[in-house]
N, C-alpha and C positions, 0 to 999 in steps of 0.2 A: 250595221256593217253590210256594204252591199257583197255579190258575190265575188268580185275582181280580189278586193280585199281577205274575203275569204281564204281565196284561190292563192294568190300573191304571186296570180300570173305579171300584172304589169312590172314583178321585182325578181324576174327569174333572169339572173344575170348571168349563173351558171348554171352545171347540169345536176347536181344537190338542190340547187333551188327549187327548179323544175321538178324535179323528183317528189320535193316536197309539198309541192302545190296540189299532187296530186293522191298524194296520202292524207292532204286536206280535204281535198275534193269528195274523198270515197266515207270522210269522216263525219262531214254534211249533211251526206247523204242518207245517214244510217242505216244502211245497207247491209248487208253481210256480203262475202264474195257468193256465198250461193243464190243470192236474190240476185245479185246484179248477173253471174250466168244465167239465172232464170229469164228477168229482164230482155237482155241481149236474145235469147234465143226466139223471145214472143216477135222480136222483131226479123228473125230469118236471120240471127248475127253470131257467130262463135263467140265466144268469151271464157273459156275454160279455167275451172278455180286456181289450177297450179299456174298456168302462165298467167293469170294476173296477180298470185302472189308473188311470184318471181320477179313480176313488173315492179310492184309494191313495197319489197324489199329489198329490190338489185341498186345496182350505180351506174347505170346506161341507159342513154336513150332509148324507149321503147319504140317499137318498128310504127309507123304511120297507122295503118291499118287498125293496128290494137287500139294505137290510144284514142283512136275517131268510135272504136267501138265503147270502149270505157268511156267516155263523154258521153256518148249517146244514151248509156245503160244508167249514167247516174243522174239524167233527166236534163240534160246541157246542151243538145242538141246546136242551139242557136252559136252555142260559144267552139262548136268542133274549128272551126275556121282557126279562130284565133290562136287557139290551142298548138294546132298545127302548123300556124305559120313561127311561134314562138318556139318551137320542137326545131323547126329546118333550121333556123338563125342559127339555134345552138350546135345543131348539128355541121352547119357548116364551119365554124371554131374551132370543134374538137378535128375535123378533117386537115383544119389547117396547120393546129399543134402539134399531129402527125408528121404530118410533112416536112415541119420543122425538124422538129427531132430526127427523121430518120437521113434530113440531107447536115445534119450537123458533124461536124469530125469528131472520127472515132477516136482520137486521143486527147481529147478534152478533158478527159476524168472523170470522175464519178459526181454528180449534182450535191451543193451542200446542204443537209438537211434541214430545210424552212424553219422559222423563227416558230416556236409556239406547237411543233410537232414533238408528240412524246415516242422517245427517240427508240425505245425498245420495239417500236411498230412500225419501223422507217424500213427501205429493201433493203436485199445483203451487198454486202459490199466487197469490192478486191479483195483476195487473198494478198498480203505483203507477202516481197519477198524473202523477210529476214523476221523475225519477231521484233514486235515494237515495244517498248518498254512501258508499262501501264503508268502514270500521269496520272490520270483522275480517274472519279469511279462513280458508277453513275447510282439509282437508287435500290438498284440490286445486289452492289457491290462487286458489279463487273467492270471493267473498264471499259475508258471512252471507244475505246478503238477495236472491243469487241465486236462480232456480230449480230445482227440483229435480225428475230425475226420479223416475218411482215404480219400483218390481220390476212385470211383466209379470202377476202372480199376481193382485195385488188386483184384484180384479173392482168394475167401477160399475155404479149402479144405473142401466138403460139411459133414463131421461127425462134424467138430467140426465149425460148422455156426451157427446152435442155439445156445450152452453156449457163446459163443462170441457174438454174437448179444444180448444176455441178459445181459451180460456185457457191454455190449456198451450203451446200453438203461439207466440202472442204474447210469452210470458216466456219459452221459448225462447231464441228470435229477441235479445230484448232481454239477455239473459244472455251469451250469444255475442258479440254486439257489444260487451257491457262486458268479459270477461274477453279479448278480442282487446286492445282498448286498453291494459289494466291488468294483464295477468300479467307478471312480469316474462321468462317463457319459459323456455325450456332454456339451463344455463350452454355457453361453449364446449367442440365435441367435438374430442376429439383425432382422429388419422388414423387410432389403431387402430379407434376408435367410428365412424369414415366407412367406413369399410373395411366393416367389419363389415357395416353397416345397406346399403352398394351389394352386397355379396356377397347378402347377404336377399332384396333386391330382385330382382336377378337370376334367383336362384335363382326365386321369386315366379314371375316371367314364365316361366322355362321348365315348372316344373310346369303351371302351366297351359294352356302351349301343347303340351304332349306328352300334354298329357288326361288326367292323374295327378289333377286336381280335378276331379270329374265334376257337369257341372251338373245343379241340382235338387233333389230325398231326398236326405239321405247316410245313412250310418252310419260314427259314429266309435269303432273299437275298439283300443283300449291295446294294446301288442302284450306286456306283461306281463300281462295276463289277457283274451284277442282273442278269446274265446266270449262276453263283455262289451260290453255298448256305452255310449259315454257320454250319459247323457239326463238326466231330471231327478229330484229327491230332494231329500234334508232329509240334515242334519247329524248324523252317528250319537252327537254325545256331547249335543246340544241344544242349544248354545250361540248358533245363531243360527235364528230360525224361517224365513226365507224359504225358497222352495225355489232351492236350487242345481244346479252340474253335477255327478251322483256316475255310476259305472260300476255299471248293475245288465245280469241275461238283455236281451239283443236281445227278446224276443219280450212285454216289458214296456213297451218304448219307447211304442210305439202306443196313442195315437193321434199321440201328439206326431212332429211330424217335423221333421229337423235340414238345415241348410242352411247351405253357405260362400257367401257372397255377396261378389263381388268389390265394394268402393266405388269409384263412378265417381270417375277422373282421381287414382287410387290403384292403387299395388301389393298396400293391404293387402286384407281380408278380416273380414268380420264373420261369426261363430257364431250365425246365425239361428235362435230356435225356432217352430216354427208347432202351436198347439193349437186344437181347433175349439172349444172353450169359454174358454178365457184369454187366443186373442189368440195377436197377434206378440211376439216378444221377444227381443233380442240381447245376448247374454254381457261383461258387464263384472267388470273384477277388481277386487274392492273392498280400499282401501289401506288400511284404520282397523279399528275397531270391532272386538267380537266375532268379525267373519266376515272379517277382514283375509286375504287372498291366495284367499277363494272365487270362486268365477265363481258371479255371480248376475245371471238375466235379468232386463233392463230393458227399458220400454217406447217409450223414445227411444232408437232405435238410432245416432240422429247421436253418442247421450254414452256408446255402448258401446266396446269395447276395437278397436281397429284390430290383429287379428293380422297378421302375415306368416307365410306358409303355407309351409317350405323343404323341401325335397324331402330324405330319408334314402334308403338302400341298402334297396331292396326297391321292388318293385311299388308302386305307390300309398302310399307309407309317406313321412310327413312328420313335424315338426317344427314347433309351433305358436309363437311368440315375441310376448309382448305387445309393447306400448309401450314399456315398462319396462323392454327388454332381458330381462327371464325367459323362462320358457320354461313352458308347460301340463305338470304334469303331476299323477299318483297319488299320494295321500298314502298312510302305511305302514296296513292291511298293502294291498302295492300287487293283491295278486289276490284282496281278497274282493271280495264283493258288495257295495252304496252307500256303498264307497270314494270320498271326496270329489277331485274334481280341485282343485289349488292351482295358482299362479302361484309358481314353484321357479326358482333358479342354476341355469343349463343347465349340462347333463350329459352323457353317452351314454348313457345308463339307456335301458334298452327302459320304463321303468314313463313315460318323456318322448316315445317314439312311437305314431305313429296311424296304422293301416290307414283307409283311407278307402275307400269303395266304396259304388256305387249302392244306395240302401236296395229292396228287390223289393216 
């Protein structure tokens, strides 16, 4: 396989492709990002670990300059050109789709949600002005005409983030109050399901109060592959593009940083992510679609996953447990690299625990 092939520069049709060509590229190379800043620097060249992780796992065109440096550091020198000229093509596209969109009339309506998109990750939509009668329901047992939140990744264009976000707020709000009234809720639990869930709880409270949850940074590492940490990433076979939660090097995480956030007048715990460019975003386990059992960040953390956080035999070592009664873990193989985490049948599998500790 030559390098083109590798690259799958001559099949970057869009800016996912491209994206990906280059997460190829750095994969080739076997590099780490701090050889490749080392790299770059022998050559008189910046390359700094967070902006090329940010490159690595963003959804935008990186700026010319970077990616002539990153070709350069991962030994491509010859191929900068091309590189370049396939970046500006794309670049001028997205300029042009712009353009579109912002000379289109404003009473068009809202875009209908693309064939083959899993619809709980779609943007929010008009507040109606009267209630609309729920019709069908989707695999949460909301209905169709609920709100919806987005993945934490898609970026808005910052004039129009306020009125969207005040929209988003309001249909919320009104989605919550419908699906309160109208879910039919959880069938009854038996005592071994009570048992279970006070046992959670418990445990919950005491990790916490013995300081096994360290507030602030974390770093969470699988203790089947614990020179790993869990941060974010894309899907190794493609099958769903958002970014997920996958296990790559600790020292790729960054900038992004990870956080267990206890919910007020709650045992449980939200997997908070914080990035200086995408925003907050908290790990929900999506039940459907393509990316059925992934942890994918969202931007309404009130409709992301309530873990309970149970303390395991070890120092700081816990056991993460959705909603759902599952449990967080490694999909096979469980110790390489941007190995996806799932929502699995708890186990005792070490590929199911997590070292937690203060991120430095």
């Amino acid at each position: 396989m030559d390098f083109q092939e590798k690259t799958g520069l001559p099949h970057t049709q869009d800016v996912p492709a491209f994206l990906e060509g280059l997460r190829r590229l750095k994969e080739e190379s076997g590099l780490t990002l701090r050889q490749l800043e080392q790299r770059a620097a022998a050559k008189g060249e910046l390359l700094p670990r967070s902006t090329l992780s940010s490159m690595l796992s963003g959804r935008r065109l990186p700026r010319p300059e970077l990616l002539a440096t990153f070709i350069r550091a991962c030994g491509h020198e010859e191929r900068v050109d091309a590189w370049l000229a396939a970046r500006d093509t794309l670049a001028a596209g997205v300029r042009s789709e712009e353009d579109s969109a912002e000379t289109a009339p404003a009473a068009a309506g809202p875009d209908p949600v693309p064939a083959g998109r899993n619809p709980t990750a779609a943007g929010p939509e008009p507040v109606p002005a009267a209630p609309v009668p729920k019709t069908d329901t989707d695999t949460e047992g909301r209905g169709t005409h609920a709100p919806r939140s987005r993945p934490y990744r898609r970026l808005l264009r910052p004039r129009l983030l306020v009125p969207l976000t005040v929209v988003a707020l309001v249909g919320a709000t009104a989605g919550v109050l419908g699906t309160r009234s109208e879910d039919p809720g959880p069938g009854p639990a038996t005592a071994a399901d009570a048992a279970r869930e006070s046992s959670g709880q418990t445990a919950t409270r005491t990790a916490r109060e013995k300081g096994e949850i360290p507030r602030g940074a974390i770093r969470l590492h699988p203790l089947s592959a614990d020179r790993l940490c869990l941060t974010d990433g894309h899907v190794r076979d493609g099958r769903y593009h958002s970014q997920v939660a996958v296990q790559r090097p600790c020292d790729e995480a960054p900038p992004q940083k990870t956080e267990l956030r206890r919910e007020p007048g709650s045992d449980g715990y939200r997997i908070q992510w914080h990035h200086p460019e995408f925003g907050t975003g908290c790990l929900k386990v999506l039940d459907s679609g393509p990316g059925k059992g992934l942890l994918e960040p969202w931007d309404a953390c009130d409709r992301a996953e309530l873990f309970q956080v149970v303390p395991a035999p070890g120092r700081g070592v816990v056991t993460l447990r959705t909603e759902g009664g599952r449990c967080v873990g490694m999909a096979e193989p469980v110790t390489a690299e941007r190995t996806e985490a799932v929502a699995q049948r708890c186990t005792t599998g070490r590929h199911q625990l997590f070292r937690v500790e203060p991120a430095d």
